[in-house]
PDB file of N, CA, C and O in Angstrom:
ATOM      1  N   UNK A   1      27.395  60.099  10.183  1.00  0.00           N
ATOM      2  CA  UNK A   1      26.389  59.737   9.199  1.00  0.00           C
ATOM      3  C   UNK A   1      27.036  59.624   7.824  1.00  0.00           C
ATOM      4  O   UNK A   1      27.528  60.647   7.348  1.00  0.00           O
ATOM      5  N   UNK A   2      27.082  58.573   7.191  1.00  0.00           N
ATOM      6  CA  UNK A   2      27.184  59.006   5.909  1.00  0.00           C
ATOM      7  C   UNK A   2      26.207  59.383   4.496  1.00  0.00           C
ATOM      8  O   UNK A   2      25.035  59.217   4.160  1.00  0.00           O
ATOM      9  N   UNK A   3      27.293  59.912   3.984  1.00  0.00           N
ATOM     10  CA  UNK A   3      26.349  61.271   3.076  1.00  0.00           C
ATOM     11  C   UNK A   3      25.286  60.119   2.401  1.00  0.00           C
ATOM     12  O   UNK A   3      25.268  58.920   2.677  1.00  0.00           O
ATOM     13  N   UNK A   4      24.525  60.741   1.566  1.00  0.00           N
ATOM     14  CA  UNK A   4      22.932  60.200   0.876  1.00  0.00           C
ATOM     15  C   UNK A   4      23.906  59.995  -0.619  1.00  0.00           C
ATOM     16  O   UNK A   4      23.356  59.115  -1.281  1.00  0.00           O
ATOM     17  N   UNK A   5      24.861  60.400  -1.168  1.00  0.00           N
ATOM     18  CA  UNK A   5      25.707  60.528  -2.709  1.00  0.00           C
ATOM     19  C   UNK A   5      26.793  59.261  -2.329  1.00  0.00           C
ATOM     20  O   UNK A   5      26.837  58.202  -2.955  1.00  0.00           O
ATOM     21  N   UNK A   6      27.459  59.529  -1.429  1.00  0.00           N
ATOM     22  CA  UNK A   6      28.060  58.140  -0.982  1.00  0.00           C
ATOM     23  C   UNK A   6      27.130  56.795  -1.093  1.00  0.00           C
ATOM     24  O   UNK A   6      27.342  56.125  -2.104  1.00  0.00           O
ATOM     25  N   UNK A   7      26.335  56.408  -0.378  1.00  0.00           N
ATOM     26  CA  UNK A   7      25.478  56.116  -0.508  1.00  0.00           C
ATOM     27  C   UNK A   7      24.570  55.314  -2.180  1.00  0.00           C
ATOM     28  O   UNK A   7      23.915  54.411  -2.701  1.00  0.00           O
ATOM     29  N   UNK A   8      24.952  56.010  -2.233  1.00  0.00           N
ATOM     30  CA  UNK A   8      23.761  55.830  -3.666  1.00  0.00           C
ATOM     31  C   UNK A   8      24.850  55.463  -4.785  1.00  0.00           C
ATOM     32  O   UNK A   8      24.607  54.816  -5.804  1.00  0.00           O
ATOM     33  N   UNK A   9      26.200  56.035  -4.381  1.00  0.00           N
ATOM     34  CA  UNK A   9      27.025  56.241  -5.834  1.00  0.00           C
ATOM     35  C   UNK A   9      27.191  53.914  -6.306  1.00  0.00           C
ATOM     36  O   UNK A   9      27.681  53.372  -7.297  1.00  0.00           O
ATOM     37  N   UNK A  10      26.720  53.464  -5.413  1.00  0.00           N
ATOM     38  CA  UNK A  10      27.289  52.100  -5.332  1.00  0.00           C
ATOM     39  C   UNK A  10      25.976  51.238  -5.911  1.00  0.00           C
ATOM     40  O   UNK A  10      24.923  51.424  -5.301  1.00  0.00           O
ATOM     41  N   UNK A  11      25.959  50.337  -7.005  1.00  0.00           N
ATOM     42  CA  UNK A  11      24.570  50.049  -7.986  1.00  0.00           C
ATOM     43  C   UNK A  11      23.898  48.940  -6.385  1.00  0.00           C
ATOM     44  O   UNK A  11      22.851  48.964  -5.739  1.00  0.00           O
ATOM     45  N   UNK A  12      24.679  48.423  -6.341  1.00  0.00           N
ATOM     46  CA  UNK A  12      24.358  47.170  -5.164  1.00  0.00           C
ATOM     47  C   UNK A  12      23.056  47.754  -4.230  1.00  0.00           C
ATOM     48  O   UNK A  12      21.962  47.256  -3.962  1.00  0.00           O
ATOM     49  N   UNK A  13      23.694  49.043  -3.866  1.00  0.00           N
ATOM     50  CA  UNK A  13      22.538  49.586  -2.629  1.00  0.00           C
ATOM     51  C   UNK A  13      21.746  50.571  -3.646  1.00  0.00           C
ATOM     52  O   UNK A  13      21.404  51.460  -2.866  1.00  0.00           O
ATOM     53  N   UNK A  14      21.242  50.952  -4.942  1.00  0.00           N
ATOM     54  CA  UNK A  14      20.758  51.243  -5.296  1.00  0.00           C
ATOM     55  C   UNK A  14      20.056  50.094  -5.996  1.00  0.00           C
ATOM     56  O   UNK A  14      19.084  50.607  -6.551  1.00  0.00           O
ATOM     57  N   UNK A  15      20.067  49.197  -6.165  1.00  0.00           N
ATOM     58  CA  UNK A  15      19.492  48.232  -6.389  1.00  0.00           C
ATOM     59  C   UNK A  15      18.812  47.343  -5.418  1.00  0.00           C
ATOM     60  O   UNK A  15      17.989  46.496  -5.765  1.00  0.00           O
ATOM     61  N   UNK A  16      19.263  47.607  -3.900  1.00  0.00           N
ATOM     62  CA  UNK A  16      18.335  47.528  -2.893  1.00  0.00           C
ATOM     63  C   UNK A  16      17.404  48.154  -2.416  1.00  0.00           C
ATOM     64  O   UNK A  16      16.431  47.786  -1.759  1.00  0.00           O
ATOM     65  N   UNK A  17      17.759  49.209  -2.798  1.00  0.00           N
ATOM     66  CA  UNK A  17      16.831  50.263  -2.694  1.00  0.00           C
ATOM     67  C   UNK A  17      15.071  50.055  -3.192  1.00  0.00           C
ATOM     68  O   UNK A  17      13.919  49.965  -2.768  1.00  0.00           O
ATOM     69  N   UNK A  18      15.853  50.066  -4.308  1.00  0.00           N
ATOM     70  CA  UNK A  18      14.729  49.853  -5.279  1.00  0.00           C
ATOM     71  C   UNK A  18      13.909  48.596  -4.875  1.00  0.00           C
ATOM     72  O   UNK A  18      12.702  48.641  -4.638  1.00  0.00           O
ATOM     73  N   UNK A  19      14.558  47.633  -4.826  1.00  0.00           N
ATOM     74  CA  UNK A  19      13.201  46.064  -3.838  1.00  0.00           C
ATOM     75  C   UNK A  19      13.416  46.680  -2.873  1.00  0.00           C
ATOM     76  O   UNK A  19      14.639  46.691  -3.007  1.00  0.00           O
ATOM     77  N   UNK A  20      13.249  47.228  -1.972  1.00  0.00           N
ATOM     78  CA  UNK A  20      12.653  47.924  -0.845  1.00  0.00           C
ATOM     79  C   UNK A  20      11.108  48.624  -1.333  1.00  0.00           C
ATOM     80  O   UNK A  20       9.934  48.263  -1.258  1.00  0.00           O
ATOM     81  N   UNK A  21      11.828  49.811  -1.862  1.00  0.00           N
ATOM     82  CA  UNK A  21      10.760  50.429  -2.250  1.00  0.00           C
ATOM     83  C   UNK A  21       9.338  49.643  -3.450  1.00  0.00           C
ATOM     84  O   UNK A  21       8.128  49.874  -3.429  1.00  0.00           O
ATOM     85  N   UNK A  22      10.112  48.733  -4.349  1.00  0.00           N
ATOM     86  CA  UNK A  22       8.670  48.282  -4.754  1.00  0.00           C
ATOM     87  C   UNK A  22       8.289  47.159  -3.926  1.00  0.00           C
ATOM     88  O   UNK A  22       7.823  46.196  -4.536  1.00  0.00           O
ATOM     89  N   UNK A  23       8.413  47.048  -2.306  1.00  0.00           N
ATOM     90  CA  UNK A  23       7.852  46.033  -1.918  1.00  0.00           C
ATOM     91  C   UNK A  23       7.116  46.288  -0.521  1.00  0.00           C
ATOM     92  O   UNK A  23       6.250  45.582  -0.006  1.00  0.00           O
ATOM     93  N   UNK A  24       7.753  47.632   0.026  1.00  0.00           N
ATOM     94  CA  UNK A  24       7.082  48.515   1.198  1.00  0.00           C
ATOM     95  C   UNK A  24       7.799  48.156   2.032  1.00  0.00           C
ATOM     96  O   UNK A  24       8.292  49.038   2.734  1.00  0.00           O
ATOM     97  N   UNK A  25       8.168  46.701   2.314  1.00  0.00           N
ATOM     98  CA  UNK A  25       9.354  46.592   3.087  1.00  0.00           C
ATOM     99  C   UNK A  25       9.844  44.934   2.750  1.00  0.00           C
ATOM    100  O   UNK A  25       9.322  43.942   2.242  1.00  0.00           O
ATOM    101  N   UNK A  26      11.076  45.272   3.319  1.00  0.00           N
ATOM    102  CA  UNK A  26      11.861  43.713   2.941  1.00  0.00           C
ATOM    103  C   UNK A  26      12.398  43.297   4.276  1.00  0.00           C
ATOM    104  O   UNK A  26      12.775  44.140   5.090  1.00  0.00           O
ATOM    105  N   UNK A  27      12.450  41.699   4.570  1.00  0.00           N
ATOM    106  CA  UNK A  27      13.673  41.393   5.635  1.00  0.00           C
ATOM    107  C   UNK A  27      15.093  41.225   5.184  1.00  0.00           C
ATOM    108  O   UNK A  27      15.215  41.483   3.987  1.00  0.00           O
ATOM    109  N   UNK A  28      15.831  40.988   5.583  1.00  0.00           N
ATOM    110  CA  UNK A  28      17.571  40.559   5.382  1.00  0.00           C
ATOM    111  C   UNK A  28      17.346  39.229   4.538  1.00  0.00           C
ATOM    112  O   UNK A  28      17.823  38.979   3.431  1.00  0.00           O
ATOM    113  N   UNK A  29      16.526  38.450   5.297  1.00  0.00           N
ATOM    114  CA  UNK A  29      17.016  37.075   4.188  1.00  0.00           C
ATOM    115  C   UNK A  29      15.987  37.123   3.076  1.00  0.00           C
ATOM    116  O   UNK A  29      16.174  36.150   2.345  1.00  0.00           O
ATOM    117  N   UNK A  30      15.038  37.821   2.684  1.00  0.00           N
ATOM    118  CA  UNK A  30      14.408  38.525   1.503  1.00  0.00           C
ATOM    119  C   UNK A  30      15.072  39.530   0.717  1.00  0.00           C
ATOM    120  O   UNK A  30      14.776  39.618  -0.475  1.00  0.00           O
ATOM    121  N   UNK A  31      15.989  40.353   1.255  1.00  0.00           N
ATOM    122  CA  UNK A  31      17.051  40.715   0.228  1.00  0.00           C
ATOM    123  C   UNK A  31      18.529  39.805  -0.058  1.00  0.00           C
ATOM    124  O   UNK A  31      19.429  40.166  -0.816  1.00  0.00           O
ATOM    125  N   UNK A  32      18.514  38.876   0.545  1.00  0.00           N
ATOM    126  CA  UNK A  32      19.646  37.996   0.294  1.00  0.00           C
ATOM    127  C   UNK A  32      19.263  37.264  -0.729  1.00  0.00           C
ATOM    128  O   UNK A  32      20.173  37.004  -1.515  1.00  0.00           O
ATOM    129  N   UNK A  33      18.017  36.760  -1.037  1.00  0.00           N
ATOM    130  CA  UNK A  33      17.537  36.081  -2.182  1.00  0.00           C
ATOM    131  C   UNK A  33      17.429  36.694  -3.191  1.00  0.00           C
ATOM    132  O   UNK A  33      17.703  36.146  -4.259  1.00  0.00           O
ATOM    133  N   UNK A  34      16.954  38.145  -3.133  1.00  0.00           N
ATOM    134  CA  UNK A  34      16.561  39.083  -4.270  1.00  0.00           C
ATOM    135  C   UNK A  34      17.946  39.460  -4.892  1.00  0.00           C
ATOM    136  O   UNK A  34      18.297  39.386  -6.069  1.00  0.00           O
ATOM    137  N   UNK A  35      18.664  39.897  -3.759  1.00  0.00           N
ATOM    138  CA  UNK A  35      19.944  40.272  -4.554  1.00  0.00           C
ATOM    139  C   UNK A  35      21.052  39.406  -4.825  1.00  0.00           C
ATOM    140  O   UNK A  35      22.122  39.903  -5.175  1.00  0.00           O
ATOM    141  N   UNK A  36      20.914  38.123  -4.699  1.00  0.00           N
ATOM    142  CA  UNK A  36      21.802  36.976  -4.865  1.00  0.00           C
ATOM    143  C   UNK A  36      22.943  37.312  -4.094  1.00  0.00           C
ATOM    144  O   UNK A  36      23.834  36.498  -4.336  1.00  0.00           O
ATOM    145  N   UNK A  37      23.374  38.366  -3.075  1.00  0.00           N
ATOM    146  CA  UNK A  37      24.521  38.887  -2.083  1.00  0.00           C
ATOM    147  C   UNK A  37      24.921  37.959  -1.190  1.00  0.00           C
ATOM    148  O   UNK A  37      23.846  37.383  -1.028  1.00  0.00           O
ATOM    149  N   UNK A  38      25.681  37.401  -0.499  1.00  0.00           N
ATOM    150  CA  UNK A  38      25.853  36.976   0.533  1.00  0.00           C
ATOM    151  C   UNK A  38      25.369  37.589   1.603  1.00  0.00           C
ATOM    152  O   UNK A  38      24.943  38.742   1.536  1.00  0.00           O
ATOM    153  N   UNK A  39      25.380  36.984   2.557  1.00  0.00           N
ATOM    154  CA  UNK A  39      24.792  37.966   4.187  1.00  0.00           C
ATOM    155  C   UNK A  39      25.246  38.634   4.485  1.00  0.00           C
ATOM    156  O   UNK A  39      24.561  39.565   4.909  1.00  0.00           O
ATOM    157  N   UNK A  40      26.731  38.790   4.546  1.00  0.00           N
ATOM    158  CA  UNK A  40      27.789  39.794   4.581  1.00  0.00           C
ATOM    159  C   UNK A  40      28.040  40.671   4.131  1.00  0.00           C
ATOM    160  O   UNK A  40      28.175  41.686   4.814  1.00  0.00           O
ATOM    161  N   UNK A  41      28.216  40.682   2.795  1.00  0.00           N
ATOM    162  CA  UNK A  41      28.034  41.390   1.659  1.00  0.00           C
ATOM    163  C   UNK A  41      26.911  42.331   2.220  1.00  0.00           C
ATOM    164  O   UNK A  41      27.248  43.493   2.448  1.00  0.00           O
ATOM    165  N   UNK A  42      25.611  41.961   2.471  1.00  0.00           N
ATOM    166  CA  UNK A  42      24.330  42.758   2.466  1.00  0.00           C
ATOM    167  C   UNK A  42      24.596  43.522   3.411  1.00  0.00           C
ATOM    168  O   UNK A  42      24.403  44.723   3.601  1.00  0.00           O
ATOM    169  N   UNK A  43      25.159  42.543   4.115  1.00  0.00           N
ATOM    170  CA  UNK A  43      24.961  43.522   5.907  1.00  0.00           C
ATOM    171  C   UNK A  43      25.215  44.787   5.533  1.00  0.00           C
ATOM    172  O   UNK A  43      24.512  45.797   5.527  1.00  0.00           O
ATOM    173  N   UNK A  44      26.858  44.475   5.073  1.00  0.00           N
ATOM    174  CA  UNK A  44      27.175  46.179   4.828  1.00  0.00           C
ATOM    175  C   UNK A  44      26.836  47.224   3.703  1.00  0.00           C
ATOM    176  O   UNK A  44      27.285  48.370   3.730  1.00  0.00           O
ATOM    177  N   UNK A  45      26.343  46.939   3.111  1.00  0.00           N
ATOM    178  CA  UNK A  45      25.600  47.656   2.528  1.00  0.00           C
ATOM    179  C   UNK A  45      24.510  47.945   3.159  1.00  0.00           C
ATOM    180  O   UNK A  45      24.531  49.034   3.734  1.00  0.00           O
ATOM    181  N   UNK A  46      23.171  47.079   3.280  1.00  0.00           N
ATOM    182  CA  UNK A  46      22.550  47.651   4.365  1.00  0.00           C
ATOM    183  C   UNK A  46      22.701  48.574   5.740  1.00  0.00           C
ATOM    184  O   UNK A  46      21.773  49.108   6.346  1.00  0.00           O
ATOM    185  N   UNK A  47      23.887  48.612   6.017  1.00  0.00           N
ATOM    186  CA  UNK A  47      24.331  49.706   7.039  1.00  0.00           C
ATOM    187  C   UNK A  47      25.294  50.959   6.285  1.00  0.00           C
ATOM    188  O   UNK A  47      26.030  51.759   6.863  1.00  0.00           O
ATOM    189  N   UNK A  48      25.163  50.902   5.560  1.00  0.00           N
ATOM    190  CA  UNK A  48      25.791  52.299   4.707  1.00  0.00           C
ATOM    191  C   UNK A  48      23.931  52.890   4.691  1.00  0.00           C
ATOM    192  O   UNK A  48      23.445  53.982   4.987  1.00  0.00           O
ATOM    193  N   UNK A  49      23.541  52.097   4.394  1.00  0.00           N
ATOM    194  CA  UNK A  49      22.114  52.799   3.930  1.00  0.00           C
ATOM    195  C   UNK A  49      21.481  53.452   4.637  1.00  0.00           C
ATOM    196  O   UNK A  49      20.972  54.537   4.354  1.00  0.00           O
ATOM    197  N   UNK A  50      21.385  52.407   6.492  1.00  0.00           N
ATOM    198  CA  UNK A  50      20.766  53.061   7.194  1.00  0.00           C
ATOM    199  C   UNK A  50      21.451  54.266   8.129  1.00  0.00           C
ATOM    200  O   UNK A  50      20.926  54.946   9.011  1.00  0.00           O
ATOM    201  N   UNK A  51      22.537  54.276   7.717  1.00  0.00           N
ATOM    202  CA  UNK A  51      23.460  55.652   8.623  1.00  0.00           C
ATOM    203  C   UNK A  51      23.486  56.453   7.470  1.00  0.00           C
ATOM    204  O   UNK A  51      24.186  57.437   7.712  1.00  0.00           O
ATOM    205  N   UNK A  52      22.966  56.486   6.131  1.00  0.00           N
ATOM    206  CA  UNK A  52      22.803  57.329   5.196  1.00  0.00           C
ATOM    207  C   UNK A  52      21.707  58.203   5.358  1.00  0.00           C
ATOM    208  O   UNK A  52      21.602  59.407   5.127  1.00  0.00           O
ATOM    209  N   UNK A  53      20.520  56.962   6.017  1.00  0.00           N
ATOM    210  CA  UNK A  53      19.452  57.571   6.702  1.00  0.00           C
ATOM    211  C   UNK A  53      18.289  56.946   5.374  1.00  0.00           C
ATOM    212  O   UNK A  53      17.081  57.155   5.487  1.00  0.00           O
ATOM    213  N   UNK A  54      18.697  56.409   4.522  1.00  0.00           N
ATOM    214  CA  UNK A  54      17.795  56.164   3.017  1.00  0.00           C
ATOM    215  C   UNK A  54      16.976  55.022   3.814  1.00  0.00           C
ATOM    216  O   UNK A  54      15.748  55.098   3.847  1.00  0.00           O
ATOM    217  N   UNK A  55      17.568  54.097   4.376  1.00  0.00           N
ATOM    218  CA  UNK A  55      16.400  52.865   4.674  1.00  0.00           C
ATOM    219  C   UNK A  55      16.595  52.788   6.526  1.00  0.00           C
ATOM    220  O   UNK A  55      17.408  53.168   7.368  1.00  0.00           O
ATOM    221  N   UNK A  56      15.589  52.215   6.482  1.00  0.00           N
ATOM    222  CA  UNK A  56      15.074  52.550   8.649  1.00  0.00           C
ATOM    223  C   UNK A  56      15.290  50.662   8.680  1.00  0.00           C
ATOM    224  O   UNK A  56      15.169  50.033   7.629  1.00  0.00           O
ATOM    225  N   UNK A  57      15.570  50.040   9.837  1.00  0.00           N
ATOM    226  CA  UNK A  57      15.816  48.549  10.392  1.00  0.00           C
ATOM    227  C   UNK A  57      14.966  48.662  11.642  1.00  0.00           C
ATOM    228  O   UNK A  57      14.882  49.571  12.468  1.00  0.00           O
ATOM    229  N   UNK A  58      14.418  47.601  11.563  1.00  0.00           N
ATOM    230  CA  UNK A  58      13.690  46.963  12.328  1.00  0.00           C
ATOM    231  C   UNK A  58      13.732  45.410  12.827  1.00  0.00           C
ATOM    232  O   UNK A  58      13.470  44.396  12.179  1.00  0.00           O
ATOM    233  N   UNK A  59      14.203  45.567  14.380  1.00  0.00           N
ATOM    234  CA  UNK A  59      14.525  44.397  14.167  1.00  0.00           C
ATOM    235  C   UNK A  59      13.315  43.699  15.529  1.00  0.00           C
ATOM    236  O   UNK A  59      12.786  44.263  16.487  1.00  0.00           O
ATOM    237  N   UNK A  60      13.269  42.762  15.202  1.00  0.00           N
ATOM    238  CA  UNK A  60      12.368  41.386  16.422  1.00  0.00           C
ATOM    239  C   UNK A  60      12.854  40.384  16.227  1.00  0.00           C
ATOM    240  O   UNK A  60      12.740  39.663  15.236  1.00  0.00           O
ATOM    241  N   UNK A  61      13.564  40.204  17.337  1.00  0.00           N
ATOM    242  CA  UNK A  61      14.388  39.032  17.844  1.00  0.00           C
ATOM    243  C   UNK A  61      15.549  39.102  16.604  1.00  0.00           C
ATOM    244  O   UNK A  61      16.240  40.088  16.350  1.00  0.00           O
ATOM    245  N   UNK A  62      15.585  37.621  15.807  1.00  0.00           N
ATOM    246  CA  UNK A  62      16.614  37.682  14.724  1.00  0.00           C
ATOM    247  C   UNK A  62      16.478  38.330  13.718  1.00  0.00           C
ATOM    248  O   UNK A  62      17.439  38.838  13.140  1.00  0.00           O
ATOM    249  N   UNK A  63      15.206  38.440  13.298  1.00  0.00           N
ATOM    250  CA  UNK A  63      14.565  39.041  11.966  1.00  0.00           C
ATOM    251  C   UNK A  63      14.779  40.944  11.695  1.00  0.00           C
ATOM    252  O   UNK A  63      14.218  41.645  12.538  1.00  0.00           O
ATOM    253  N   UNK A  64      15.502  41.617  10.647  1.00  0.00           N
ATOM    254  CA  UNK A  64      15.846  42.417  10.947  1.00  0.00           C
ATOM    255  C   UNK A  64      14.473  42.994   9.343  1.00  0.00           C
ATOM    256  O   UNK A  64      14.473  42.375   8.279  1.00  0.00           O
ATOM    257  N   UNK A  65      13.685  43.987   9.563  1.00  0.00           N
ATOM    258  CA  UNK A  65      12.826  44.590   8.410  1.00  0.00           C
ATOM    259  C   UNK A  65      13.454  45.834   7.805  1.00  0.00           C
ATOM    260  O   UNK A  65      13.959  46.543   8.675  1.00  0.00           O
ATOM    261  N   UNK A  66      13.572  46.313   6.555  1.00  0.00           N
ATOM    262  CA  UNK A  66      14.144  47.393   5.787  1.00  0.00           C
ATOM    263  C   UNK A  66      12.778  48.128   5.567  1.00  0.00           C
ATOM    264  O   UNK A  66      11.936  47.507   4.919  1.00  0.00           O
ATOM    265  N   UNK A  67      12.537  49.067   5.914  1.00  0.00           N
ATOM    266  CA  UNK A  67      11.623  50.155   4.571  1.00  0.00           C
ATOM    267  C   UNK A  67      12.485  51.436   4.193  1.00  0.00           C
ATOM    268  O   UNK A  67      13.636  51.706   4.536  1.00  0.00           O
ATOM    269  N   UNK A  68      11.685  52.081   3.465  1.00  0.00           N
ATOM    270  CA  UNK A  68      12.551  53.244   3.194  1.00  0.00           C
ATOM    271  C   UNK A  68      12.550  54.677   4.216  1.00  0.00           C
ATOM    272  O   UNK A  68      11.706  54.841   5.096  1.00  0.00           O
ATOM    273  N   UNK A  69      13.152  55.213   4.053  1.00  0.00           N
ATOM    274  CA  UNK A  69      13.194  56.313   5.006  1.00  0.00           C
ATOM    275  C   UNK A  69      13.194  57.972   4.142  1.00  0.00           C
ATOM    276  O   UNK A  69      14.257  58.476   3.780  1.00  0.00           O
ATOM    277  N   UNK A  70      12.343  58.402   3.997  1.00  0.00           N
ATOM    278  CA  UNK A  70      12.215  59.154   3.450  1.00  0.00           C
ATOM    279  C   UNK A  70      13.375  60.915   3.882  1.00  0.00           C
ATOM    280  O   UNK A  70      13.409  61.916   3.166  1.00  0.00           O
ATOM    281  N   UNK A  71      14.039  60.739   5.033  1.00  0.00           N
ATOM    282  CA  UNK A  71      14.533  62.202   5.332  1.00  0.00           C
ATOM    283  C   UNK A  71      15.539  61.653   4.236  1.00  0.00           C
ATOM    284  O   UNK A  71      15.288  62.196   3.160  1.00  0.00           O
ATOM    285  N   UNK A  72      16.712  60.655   4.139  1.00  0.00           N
ATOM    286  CA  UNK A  72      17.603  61.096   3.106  1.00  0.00           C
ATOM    287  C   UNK A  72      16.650  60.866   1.879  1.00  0.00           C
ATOM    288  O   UNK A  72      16.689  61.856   1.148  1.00  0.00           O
ATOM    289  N   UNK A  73      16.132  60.265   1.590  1.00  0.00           N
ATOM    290  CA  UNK A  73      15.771  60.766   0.131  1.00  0.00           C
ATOM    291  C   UNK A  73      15.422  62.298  -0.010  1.00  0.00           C
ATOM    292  O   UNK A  73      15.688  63.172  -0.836  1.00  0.00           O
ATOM    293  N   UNK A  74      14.753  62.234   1.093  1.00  0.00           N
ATOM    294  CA  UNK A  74      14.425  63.962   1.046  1.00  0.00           C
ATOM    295  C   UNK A  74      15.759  64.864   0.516  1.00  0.00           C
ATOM    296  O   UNK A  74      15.811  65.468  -0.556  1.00  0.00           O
ATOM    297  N   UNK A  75      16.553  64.816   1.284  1.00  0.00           N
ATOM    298  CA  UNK A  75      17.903  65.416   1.365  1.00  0.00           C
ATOM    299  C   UNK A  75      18.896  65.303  -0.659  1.00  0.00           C
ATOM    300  O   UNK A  75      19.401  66.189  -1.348  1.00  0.00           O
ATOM    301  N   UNK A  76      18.779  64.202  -0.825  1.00  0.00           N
ATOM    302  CA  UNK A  76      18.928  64.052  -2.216  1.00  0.00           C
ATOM    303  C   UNK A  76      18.163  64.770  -3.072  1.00  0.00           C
ATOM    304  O   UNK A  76      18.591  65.419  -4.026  1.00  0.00           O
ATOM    305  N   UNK A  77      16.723  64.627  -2.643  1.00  0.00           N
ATOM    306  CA  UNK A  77      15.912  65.486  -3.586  1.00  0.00           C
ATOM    307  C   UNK A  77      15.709  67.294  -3.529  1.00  0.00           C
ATOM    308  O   UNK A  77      15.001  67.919  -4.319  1.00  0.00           O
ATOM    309  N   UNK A  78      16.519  67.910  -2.394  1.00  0.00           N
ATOM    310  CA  UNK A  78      16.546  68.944  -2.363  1.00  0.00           C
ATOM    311  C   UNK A  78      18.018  69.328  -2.954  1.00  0.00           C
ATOM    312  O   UNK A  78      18.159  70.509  -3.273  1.00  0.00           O
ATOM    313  N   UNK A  79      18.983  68.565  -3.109  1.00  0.00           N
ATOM    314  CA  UNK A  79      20.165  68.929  -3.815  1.00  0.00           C
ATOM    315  C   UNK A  79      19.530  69.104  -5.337  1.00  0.00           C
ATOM    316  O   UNK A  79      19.567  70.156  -5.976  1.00  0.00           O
ATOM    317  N   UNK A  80      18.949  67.879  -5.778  1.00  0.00           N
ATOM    318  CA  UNK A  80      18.476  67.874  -7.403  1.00  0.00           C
ATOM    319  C   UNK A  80      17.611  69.100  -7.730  1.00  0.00           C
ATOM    320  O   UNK A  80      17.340  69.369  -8.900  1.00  0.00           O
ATOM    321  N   UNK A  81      17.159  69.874  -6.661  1.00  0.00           N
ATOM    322  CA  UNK A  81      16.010  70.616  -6.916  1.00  0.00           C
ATOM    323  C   UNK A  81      16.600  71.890  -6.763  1.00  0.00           C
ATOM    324  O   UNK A  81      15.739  72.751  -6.939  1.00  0.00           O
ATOM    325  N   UNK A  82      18.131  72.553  -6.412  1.00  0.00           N
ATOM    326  CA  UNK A  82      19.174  73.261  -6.263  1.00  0.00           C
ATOM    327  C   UNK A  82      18.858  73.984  -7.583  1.00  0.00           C
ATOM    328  O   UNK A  82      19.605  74.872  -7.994  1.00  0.00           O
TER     329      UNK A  82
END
């Protein structure tokens, strides 16, 4: 798994984050537009995220959906609360 600070330390996936969360959920080629990233580019970031545990994938057929996942945020927010 990687850590929730790994994770986050990178603006790209904290900036995905964030259109995730103000949108309830996003697909792949809805964050490819939002974040002007290549597909590639996203992919991996998007998979730092979800083995971070911050965002959950959903996929049907080609279409892959992001929302957020609340255990790592959780996990972040109990370090801050240390």
């Amino acid at each position: 798994m990687t850590d929730v600070f790994d994770a986050l330390a990178d603006k790209n996936r904290r900036s995905i984050l964030e259109l995730v969360a103000a949108s309830e959920s996003l697909t792949t080629s809805a964050l490819v537009t939002k974040t002007k990233l290549s597909a590639t580019v996203l992919e991996k970031h998007l998979k730092v995220l979800v083995e971070a545990e911050l965002l959950t994938a959903v996929t049907k057929g080609k279409t892959s959906t992001y929302t957020l996942n609340k255990t790592g945020l959780g996990e972040a927010a109990k370090w801050f609360g240390k």
